[in-house]
N, CA and C of each residue as an Amber inpcrd file, in Angstrom:
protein
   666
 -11.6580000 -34.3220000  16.7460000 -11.3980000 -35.3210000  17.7700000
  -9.9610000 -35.2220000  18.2810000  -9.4790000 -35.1290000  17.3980000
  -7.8510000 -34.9730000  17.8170000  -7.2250000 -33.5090000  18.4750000
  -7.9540000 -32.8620000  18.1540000  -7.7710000 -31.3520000  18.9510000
  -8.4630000 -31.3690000  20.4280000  -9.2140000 -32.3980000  20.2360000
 -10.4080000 -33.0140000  21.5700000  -9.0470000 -33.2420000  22.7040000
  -8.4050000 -34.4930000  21.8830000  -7.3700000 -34.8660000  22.6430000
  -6.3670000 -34.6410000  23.3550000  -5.9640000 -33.4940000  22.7440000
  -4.7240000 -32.5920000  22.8010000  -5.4670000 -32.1270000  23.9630000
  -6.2550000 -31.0600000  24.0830000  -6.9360000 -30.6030000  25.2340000
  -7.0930000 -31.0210000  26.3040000  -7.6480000 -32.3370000  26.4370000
  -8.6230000 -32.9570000  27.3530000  -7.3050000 -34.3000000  28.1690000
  -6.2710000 -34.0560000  27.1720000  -5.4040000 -35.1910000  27.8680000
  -4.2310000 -35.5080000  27.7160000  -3.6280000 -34.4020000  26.6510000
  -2.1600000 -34.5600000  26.6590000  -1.7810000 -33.5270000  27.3210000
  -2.7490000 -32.3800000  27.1960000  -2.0490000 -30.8350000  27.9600000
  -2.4550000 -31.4780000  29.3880000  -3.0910000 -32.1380000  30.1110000
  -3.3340000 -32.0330000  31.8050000  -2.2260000 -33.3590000  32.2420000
  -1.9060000 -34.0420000  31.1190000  -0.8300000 -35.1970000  31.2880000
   0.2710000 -34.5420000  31.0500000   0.6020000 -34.2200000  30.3660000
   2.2070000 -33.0970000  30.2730000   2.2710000 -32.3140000  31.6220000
   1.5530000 -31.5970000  31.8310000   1.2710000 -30.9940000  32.8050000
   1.7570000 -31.1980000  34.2700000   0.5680000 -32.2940000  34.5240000
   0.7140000 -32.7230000  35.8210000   2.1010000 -33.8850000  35.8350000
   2.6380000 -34.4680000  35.4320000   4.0130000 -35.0760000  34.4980000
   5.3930000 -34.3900000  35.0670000   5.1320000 -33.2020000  33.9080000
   6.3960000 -32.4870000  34.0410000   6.4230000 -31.3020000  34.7830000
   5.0930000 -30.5130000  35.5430000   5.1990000 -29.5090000  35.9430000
   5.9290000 -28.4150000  35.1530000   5.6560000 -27.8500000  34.1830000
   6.3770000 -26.9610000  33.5690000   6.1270000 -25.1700000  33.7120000
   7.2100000 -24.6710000  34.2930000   7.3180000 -23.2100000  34.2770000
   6.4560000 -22.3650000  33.6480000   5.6300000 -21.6780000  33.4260000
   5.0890000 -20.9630000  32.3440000   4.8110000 -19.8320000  32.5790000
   5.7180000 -18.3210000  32.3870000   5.3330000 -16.6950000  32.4870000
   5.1510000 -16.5760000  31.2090000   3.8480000 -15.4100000  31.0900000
   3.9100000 -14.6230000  29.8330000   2.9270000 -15.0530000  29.0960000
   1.6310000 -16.0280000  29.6000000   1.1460000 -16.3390000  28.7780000
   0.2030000 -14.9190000  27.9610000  -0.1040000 -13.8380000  29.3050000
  -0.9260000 -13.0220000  28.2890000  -0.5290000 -12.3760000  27.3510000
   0.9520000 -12.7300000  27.4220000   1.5910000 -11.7860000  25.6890000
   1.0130000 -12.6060000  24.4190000   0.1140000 -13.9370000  24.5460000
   0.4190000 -14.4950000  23.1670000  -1.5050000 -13.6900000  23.4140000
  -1.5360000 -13.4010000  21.6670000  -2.7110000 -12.8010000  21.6980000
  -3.9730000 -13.8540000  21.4250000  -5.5550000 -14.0630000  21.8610000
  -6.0630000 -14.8830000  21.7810000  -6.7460000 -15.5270000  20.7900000
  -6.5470000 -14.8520000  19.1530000  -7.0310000 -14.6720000  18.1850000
  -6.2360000 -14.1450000  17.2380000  -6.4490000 -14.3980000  15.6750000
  -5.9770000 -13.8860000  14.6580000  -3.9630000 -14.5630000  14.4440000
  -3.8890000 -14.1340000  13.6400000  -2.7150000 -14.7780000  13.2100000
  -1.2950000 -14.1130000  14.1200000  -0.3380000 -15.1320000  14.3190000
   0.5800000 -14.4830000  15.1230000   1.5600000 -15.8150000  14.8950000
   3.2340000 -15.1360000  14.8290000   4.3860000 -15.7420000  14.9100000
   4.6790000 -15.8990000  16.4530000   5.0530000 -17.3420000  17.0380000
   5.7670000 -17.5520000  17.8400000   6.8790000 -18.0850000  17.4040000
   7.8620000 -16.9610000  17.8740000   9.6700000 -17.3340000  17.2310000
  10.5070000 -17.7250000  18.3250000  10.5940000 -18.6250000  18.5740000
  11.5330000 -19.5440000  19.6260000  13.2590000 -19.6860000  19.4070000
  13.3230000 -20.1920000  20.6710000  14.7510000 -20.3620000  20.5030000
  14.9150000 -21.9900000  20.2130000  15.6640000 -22.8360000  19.6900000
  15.2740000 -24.6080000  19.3250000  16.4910000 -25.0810000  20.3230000
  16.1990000 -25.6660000  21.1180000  17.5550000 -26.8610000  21.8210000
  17.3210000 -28.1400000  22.0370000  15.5540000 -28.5760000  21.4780000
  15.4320000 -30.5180000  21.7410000  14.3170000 -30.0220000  20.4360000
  14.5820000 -31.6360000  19.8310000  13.5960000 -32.0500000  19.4460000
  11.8100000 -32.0010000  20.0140000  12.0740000 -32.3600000  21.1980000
  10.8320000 -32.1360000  22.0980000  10.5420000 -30.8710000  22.0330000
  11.1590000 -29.5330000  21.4570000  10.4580000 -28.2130000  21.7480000
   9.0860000 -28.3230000  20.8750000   9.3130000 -28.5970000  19.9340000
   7.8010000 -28.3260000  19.0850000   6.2350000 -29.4080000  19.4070000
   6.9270000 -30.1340000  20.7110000   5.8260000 -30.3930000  21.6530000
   5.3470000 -29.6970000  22.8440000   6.4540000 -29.3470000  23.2370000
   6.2440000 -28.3100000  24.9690000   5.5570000 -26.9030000  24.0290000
   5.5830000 -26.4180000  23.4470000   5.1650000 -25.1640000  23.0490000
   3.5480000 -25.3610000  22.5510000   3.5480000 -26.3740000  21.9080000
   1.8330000 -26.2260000  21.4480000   0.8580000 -26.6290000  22.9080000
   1.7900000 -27.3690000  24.0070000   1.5470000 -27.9640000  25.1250000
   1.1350000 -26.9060000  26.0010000   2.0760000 -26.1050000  25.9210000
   2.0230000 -25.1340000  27.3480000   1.3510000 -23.7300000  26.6760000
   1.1290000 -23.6880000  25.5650000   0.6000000 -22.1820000  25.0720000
  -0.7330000 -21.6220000  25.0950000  -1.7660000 -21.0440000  25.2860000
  -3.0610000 -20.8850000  25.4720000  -4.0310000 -21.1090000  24.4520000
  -3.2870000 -21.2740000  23.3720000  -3.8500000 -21.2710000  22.1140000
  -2.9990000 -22.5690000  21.4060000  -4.0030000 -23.2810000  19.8440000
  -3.6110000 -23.9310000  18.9890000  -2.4690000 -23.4860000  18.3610000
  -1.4380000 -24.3270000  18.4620000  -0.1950000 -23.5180000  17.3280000
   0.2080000 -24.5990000  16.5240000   0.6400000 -24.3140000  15.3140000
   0.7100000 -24.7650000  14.0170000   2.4890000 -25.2980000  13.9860000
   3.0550000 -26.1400000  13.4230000   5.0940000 -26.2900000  13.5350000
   5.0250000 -26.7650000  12.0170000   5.6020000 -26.6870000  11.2340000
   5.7350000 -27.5400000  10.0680000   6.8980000 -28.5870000  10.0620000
   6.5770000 -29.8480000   9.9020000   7.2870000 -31.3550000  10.1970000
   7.4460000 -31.8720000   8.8180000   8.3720000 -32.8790000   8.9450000
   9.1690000 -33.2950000   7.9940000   7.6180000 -34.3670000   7.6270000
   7.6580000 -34.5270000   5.8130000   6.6160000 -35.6880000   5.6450000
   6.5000000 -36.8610000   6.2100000   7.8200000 -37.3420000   5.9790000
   8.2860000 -38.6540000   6.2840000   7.2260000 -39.0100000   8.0430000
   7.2420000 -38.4510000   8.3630000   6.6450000 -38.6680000  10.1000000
   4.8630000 -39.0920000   9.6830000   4.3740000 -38.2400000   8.4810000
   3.4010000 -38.8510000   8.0860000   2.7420000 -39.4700000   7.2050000
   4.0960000 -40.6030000   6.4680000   4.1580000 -41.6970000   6.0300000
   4.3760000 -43.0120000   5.9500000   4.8690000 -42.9420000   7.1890000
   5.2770000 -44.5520000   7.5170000   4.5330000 -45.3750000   7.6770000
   4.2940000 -47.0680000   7.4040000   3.6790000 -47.6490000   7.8150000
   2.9790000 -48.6500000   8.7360000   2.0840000 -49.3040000   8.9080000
   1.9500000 -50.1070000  10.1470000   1.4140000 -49.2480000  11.6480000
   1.7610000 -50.1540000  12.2640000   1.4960000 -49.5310000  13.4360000
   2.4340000 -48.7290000  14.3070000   3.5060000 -48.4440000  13.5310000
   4.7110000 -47.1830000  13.9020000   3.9710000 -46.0660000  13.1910000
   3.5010000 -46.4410000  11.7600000   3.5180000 -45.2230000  10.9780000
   1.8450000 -44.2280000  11.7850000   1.0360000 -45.4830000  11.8970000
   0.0540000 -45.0580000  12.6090000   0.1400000 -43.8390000  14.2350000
   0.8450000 -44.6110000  14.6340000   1.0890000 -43.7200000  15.7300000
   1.3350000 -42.6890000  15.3310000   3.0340000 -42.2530000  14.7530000
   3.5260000 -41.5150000  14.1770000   2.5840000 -40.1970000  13.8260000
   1.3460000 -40.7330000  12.9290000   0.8310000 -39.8080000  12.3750000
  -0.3230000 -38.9850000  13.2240000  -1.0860000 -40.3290000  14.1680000
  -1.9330000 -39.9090000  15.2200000  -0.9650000 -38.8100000  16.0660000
   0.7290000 -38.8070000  16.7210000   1.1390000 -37.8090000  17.8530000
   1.3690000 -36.5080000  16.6980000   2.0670000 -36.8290000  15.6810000
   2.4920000 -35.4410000  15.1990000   1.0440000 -34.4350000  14.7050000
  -0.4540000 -35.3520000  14.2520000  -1.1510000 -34.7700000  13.7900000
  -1.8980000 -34.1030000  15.3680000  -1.6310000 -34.7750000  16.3510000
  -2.2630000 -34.1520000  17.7260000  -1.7570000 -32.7510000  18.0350000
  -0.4400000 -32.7020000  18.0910000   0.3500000 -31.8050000  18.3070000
   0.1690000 -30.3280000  17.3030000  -0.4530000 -30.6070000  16.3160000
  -0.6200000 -29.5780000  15.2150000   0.2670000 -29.4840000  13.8810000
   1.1410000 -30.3850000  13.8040000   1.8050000 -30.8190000  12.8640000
   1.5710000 -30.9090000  11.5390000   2.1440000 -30.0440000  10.4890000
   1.5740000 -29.5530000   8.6800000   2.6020000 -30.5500000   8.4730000
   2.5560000 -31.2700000   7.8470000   3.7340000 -32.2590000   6.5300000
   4.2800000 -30.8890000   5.0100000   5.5710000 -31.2430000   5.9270000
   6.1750000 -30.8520000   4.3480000   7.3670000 -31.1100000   3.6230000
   7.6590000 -31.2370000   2.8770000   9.0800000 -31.4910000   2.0870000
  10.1180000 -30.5770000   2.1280000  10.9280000 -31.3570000   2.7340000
  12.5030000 -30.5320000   2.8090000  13.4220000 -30.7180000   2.1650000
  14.7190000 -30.0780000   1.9810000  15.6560000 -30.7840000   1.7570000
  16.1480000 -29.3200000   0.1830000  15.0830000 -28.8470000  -0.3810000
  16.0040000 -28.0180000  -1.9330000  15.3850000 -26.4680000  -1.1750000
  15.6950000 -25.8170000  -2.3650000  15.1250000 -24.1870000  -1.7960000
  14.1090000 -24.2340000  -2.4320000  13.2830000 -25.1010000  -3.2960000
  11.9650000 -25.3860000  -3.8290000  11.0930000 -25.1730000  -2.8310000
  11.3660000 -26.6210000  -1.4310000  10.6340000 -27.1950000  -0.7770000
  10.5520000 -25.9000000   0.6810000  11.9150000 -25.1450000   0.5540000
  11.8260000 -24.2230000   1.6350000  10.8560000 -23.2820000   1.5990000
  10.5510000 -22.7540000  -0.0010000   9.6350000 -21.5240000  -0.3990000
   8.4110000 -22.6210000  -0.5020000   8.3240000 -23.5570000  -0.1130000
   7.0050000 -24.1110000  -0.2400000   6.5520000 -24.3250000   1.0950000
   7.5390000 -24.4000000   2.3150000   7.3030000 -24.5540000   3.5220000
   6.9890000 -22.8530000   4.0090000   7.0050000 -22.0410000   3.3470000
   7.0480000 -20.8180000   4.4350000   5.8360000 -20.7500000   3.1680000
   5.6820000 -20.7930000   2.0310000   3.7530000 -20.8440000   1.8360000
   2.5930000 -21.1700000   2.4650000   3.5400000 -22.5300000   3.1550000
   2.0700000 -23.2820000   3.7640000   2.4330000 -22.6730000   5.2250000
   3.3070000 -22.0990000   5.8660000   3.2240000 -21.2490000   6.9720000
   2.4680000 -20.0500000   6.4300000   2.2420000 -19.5970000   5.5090000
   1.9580000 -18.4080000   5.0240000   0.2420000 -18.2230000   5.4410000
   0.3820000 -19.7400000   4.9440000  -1.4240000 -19.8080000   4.4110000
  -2.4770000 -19.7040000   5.9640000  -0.8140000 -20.7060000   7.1860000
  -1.9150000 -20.7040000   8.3010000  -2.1230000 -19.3510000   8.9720000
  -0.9290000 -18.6970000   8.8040000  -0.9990000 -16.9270000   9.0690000
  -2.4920000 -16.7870000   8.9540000  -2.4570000 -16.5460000   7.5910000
  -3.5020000 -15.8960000   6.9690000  -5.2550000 -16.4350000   7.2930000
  -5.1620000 -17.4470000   7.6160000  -6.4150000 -18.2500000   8.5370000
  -6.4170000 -18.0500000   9.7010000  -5.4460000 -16.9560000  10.1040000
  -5.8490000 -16.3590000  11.7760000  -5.3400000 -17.1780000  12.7080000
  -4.4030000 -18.0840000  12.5540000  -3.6970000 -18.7170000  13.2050000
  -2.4610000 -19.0420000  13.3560000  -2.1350000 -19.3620000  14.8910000
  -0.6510000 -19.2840000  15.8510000   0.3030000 -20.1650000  14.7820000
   1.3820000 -20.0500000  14.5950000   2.7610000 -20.3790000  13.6350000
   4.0350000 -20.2370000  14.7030000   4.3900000 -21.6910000  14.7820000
   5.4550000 -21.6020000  15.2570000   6.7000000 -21.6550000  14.5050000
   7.8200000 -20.9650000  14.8670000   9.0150000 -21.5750000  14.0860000
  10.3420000 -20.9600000  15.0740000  10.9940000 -21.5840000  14.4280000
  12.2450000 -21.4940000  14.9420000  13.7060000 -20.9210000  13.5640000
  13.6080000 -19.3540000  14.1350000  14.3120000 -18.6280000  13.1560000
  15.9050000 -19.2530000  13.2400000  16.8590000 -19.7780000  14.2030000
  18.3300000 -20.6400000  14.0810000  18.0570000 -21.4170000  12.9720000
  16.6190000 -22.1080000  12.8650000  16.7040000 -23.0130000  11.6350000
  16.8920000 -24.6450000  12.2280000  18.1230000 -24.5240000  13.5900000
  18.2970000 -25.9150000  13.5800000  18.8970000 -26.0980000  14.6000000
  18.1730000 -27.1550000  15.6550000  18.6300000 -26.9350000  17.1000000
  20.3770000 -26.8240000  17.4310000  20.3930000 -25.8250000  18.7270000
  21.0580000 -25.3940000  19.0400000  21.9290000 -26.5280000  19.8180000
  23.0580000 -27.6340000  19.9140000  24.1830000 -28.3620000  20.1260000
  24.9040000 -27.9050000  21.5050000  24.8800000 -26.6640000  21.4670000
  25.6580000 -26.2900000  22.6180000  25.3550000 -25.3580000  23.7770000
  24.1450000 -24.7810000  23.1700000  23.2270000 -23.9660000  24.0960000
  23.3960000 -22.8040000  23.9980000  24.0230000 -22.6170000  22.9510000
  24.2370000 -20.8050000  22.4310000  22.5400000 -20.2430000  21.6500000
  22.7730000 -19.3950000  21.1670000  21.4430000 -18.3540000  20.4350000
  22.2240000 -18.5930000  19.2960000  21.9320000 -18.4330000  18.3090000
  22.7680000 -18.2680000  16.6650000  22.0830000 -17.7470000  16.1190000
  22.4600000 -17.0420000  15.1430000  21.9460000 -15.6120000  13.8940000
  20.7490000 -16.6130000  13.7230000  19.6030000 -15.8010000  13.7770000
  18.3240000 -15.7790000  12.6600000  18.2300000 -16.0550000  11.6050000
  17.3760000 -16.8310000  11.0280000  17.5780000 -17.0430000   9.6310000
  16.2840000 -16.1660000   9.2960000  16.0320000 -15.3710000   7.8900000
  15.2850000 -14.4870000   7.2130000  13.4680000 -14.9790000   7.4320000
  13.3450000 -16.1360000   7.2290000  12.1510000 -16.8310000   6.9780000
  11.1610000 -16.1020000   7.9270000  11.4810000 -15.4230000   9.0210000
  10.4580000 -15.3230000  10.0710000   9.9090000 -13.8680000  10.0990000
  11.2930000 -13.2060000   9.8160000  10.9880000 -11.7930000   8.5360000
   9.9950000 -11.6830000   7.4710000   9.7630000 -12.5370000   6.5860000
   9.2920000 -12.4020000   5.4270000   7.7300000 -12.9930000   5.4220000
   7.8200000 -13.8810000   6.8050000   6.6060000 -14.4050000   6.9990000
   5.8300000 -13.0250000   7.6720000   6.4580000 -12.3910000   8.6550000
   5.8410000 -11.3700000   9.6330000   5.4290000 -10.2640000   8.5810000
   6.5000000  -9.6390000   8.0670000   6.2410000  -8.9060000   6.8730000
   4.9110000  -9.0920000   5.7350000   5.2740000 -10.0960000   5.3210000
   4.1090000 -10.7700000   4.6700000   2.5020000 -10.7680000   4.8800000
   2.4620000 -11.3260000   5.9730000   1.3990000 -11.7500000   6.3680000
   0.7150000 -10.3990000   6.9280000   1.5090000  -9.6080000   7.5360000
   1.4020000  -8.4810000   8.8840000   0.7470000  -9.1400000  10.0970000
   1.4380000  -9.7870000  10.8170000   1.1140000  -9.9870000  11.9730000
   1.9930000 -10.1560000  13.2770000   2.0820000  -9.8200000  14.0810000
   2.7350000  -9.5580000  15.1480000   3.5870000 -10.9710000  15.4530000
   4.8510000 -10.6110000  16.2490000   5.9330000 -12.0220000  16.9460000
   5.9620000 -12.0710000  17.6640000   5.5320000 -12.9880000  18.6450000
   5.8970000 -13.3570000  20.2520000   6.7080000 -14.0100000  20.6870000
   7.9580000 -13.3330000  20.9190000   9.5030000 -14.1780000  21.0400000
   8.6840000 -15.1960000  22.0490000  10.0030000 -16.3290000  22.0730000
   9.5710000 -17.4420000  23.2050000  11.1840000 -18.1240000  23.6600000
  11.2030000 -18.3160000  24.6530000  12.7020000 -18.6990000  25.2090000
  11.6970000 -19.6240000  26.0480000  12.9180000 -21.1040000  25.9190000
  12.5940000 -22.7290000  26.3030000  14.1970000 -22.6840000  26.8550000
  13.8160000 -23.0300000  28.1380000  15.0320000 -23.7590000  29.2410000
  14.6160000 -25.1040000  29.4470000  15.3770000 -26.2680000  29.1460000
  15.5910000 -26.7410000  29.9480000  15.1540000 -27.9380000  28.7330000
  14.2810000 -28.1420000  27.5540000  13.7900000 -29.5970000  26.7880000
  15.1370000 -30.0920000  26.5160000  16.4350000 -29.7130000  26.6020000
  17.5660000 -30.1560000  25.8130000  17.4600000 -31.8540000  27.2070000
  17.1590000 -31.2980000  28.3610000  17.1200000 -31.7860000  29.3120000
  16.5800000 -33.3200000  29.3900000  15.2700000 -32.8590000  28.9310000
  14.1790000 -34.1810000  28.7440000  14.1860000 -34.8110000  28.0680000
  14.8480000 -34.4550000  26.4510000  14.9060000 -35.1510000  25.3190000
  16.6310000 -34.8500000  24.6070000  17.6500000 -35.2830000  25.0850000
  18.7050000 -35.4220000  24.8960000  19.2580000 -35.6910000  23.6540000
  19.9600000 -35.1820000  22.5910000  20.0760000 -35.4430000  21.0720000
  20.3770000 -36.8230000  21.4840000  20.0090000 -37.8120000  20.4870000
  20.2960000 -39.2880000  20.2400000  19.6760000 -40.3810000  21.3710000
  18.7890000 -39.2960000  22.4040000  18.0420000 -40.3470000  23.4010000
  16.1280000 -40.7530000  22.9870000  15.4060000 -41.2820000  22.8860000
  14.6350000 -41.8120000  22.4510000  13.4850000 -41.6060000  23.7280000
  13.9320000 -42.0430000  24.8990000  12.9050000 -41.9130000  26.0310000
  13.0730000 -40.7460000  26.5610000  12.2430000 -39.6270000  26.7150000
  11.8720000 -38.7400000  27.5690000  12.1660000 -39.2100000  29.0600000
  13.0730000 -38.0010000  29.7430000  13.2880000 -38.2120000  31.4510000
  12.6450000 -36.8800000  31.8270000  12.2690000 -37.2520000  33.7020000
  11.5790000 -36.2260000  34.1460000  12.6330000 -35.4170000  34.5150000
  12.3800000 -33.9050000  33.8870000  12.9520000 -32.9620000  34.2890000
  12.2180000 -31.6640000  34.1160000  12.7060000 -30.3910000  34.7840000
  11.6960000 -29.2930000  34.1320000  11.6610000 -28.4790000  33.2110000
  11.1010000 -27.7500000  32.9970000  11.2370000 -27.1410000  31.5630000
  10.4170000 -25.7370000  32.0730000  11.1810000 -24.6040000  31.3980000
  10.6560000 -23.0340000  31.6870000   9.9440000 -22.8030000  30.4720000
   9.2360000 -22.0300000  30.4170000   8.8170000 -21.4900000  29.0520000
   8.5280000 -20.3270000  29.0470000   8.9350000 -19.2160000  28.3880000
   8.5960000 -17.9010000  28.4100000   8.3460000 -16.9340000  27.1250000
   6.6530000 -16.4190000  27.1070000   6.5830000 -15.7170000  26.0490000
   6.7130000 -14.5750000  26.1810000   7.2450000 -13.9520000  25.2340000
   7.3550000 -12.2770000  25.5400000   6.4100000 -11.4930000  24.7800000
   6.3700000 -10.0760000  24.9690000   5.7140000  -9.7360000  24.8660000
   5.6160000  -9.0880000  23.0730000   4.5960000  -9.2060000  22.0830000
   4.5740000  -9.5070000  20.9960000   5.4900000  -8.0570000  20.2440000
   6.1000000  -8.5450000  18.9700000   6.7080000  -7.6160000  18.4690000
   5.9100000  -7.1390000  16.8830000   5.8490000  -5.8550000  16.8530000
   4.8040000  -5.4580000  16.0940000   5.8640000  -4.5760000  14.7170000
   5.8210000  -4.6950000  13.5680000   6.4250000  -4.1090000  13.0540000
   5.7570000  -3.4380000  11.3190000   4.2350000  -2.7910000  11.7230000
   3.6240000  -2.5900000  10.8190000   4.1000000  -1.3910000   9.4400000
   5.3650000  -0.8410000  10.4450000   5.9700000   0.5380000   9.8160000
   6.3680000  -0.3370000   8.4690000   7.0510000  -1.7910000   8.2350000
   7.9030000  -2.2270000   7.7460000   7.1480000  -3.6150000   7.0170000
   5.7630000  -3.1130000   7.2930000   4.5570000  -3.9920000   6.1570000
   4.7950000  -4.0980000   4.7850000   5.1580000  -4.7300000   4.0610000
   4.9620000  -4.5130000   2.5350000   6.3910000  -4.3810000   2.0930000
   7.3530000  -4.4230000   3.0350000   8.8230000  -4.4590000   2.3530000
   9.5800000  -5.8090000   2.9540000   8.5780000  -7.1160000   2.2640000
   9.5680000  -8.5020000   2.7460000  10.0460000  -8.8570000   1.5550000
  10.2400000  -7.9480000   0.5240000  11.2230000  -8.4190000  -0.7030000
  12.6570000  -7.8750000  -0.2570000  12.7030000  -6.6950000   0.8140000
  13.6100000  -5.8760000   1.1430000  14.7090000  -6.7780000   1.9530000
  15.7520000  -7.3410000   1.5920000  16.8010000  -7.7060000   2.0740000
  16.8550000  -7.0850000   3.8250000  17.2490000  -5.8210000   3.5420000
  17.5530000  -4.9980000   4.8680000  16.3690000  -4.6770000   5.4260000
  15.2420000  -5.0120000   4.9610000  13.5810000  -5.2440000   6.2490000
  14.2540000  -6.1940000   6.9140000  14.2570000  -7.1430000   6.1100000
  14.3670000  -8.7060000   6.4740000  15.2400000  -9.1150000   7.7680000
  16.4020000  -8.6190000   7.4890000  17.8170000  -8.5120000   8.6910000
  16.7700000  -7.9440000   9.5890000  16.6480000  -6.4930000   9.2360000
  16.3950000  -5.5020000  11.0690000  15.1620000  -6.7870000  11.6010000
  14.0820000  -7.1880000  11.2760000  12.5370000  -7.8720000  11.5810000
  14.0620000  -9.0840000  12.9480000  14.5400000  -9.6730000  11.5240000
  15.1550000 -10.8170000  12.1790000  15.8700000 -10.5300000  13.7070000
  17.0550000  -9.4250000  13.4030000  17.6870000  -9.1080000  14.3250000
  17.1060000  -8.8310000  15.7490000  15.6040000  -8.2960000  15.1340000
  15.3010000  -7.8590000  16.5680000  14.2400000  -8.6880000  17.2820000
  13.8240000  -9.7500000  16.4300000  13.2880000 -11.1590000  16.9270000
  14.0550000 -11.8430000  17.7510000  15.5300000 -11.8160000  17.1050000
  16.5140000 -12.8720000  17.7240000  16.9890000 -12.0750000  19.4970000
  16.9310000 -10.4960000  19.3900000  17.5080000 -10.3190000  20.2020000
  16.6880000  -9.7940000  21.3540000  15.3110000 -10.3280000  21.4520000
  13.7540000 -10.3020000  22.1750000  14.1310000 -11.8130000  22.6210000
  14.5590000 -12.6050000  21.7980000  14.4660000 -14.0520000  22.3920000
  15.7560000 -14.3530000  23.3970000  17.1070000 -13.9200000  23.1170000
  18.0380000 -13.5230000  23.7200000  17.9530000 -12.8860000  25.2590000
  16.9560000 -12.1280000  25.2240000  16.4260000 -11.4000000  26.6080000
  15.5710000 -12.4150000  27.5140000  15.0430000 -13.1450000  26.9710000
  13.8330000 -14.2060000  27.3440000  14.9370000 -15.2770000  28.3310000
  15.8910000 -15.5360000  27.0560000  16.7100000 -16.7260000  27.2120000
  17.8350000 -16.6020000  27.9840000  18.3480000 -15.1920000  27.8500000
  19.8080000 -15.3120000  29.0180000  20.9370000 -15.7330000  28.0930000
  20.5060000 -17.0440000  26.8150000  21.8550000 -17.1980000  26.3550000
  23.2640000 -16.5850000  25.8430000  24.4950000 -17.3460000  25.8620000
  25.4430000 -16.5800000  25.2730000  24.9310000 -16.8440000  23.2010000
  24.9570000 -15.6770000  22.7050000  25.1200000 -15.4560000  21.3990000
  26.1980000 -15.9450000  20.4870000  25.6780000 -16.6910000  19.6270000
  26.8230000 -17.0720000  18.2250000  26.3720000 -16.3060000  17.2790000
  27.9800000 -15.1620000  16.4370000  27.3520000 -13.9560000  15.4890000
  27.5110000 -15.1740000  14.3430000  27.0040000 -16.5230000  14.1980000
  26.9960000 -17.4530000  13.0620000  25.6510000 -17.7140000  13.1080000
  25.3070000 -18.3970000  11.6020000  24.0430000 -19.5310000  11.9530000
  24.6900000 -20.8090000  12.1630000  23.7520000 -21.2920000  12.7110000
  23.4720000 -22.7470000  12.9560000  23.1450000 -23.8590000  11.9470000
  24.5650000 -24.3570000  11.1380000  23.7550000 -25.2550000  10.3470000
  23.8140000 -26.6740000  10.3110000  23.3730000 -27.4600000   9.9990000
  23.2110000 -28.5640000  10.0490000  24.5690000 -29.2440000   9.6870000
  25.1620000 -30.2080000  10.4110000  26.4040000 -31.1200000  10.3580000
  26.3110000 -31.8820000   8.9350000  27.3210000 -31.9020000   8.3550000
  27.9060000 -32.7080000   7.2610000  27.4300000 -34.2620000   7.5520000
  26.7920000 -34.7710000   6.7120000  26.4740000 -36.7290000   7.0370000
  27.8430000 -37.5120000   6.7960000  28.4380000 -38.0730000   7.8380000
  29.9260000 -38.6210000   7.2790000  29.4140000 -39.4440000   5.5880000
């Protein structure tokens, strides 16, 4: 029912709404398991992407979104579970190797995985180093990456703003990156880098952005 929904009335309401850009859809393939590796600049990306893509795609979300209670928590759980949203625990390197399992698992069920290799939206609108995870998943699993470069959600959903404004949004998939030579070596440190490097720098082409040779990490809580 809820995949009903998504279909039948959030994708033709987003849609007709925001009018959003969309080249490249025939790079994402129509079947079987596949990484879409994005670039992150709003919160709102891991809605525009399952929105505008031809296919079901999978994001892994913090639990908390599907625990709350009442009629916040309700909602809560009805948009993130529409959207395609897995619950998982963050926060140790326990919960990280437990989050790229349960990415692992939807691989392996022949289905679209989104993630975002920076790790953690981008503040200033730069690209920042890759983090390994998207390596080890591709490796892993063996299945192809379809970079994706997002202009413009920083736009609609502003860090610390709550209401969505109309603005537009580009979306562009590229064309999938295949790296079967390098199947079976995601214990390999230096697989891991080259997979990453050349994810990040497929999305870079998509995106136009200027490059940070840093990652992106999350701000200190005063």
């Amino acid at each position: 029912m809820i995949n009903l929904i998504t279909k039948l009335v959030l994708k033709p309401v987003a849609k007709a709404v925001y009018r959003p850009v969309i080249e490249g859809l025939e790079n994402v393939p129509r079947d079987g398991g596949v990484i879409l590796a994005s670039n992150h600049l709003s919160f709102i990306d891991s809605v525009v992407i399952p929105l505008t893509a031809p296919r079901q795609v999978f994001f892994l979300a913090k639990a908390e979104y599907f625990t709350g209670t009442g009629v916040k928590g309700a909602l809560s759980r009805a948009f993130f579970g529409a959207i395609n949203a897995v619950p998982v625990e963050r926060g140790t390197y326990r919960s990280a190797q437990a989050s790229l399992e349960s990415a692992l698992e939807i691989l392996r069920d022949g289905k679209a995985f989104g993630i975002y290799p920076e790790g953690t939206r981008s503040l200033d609108g730069r690209l920042y180093r890759g983090k390994t995870g998207v390596a080890w998943l591709a490796l892993t699993a063996g299945v192809p990456v379809v970079p994706v470069a997002l202009e413009g959600p920083e736009q609609i959903l502003p860090v610390g703003k709550r209401i969505p404004r109309l603005r537009k949004v580009t979306v562009r998939f590229g064309e999938p990156l295949h790296f079967s030579e390098l199947h079976g070596q995601a214990r390999t440190a230096k697989a891991r880098r080259q997979v990453t490097d050349e994810v990040m720098a497929a999305i870079q082409a998509l995106s136009g952005q200027e490059t940070a040779e840093v990652y992106n990490e999350r701000p200190m809580a005063a």
